[in-house]
N, C-alpha and C positions, 0 to 999 in steps of 0.2 A: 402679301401672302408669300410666306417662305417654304417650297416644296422640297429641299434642301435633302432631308429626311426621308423622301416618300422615295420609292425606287422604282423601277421596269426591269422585269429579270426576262431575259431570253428564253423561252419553253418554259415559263411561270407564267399563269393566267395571272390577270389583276396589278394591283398597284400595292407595294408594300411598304411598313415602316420599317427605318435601319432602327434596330434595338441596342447593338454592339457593334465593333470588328474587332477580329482576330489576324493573326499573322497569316492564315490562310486561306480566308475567307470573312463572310457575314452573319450574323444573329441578326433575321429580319421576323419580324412582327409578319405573319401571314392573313391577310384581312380576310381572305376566302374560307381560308378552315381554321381562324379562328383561333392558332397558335403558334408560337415562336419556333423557327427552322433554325439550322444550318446551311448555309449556299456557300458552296466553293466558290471563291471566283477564278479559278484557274479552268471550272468546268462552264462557267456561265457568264454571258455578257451581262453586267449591272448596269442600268444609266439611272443616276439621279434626274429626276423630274425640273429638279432646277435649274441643270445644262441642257433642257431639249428648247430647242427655236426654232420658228416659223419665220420661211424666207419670204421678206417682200421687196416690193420693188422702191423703199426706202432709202434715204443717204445711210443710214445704219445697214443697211440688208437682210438683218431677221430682229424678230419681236420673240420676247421670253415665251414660254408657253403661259409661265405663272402671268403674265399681261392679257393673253386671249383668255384663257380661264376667267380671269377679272372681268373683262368686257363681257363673255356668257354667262356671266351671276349678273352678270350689270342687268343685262337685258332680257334675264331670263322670264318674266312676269310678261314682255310686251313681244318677246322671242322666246317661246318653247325652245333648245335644242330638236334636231332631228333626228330620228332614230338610225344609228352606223348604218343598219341594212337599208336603209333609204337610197331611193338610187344616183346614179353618177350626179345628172343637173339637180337635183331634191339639196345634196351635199353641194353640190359648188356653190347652188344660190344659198342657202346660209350662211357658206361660209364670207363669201359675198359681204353680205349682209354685216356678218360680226367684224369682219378683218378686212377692211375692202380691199388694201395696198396690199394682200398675201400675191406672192408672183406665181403667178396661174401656170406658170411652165415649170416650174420647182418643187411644187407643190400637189402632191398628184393626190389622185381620190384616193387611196391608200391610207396616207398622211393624214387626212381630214377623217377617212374613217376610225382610226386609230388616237385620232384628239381626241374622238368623239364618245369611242369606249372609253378612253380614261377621265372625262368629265363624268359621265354618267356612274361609272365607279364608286369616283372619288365623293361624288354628291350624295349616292344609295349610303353609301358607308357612312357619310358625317366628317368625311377627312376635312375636307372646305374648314368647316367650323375649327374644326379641332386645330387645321393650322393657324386660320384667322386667331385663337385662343393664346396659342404658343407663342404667337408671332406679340401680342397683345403685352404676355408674361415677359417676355423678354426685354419688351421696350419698357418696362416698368422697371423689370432691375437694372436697365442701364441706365435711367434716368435717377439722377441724383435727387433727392428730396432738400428744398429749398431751405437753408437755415432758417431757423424761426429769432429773432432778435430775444435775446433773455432779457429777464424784466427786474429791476433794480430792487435788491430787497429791501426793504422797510420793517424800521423797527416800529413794533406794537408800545406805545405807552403809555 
């Protein structure tokens, strides 16, 4: 799953697509209402969704987000998610549950409530799908289509 694309703007609700850039900001797709903006980034923190991680207590030390995301579709049929406003221990034990190596001192309810809207987001939306799609398109046009052996032609007599 490549979230590369999908962004977090600082005082923008939601999760948004990058459309463009320009020299002084973004053309982001706005999944809330439904239309294409301008975002300055001189006036707004951007972060791609790609570069967000979860610290554990790992030889690596954090997990992609796009990795937990994975693990909560993995398990979502046999783990509902929890709803953000769920309280402090309702969130540590899922989170528990989905990530168990997250480092519990790094990691504060804050952080897990803030996963937790951006899954729920990205799921209402269709975003999930639509990068599993992209991500899908992508690996097709990189992958080369295997010569096919031509076939000797033969004369009809």
């Amino acid at each position: 799953m490549n979230l590369e694309k999908f962004l977090v703007i600082a005082g923008i609700p939601g999760v948004h697509k990058l459309v463009t850039t320009r020299s002084n900001g973004l053309i982001i797709e706005d999944r809330q209402e439904g239309r294409t903006r301008f975002v300055p980034v001189r006036q707004n923190q951007v972060t791609p969704l790609g570069t967000v991680a979860i610290y554990t207590d790992t030889e690596e030390g954090t997990v992609p987000l796009t990795d937990v995301f994975q693990k909560m579709l993995d398990q979502l049929e046999a783990l509902p998610p929890v709803s953000p406003n769920a309280t402090g221990p309702e969130l540590r034990q899922y989170f528990d549950q989905i990530l168990p190596e997250h480092d519990r001192d790094r990691v504060h309810l804050n952080d897990i409530k803030k996963c937790l809207k951006w899954f729920h987001f990205l799921q209402e939306k269709g975003i999930f799908e639509e990068a599993r799609l992209e991500a899908a398109a992508e690996a097709a046009e990189a992958t080369p289509e295997p010569a096919t052996p031509e076939q000797p032609e033969t004369k009809a007599e």
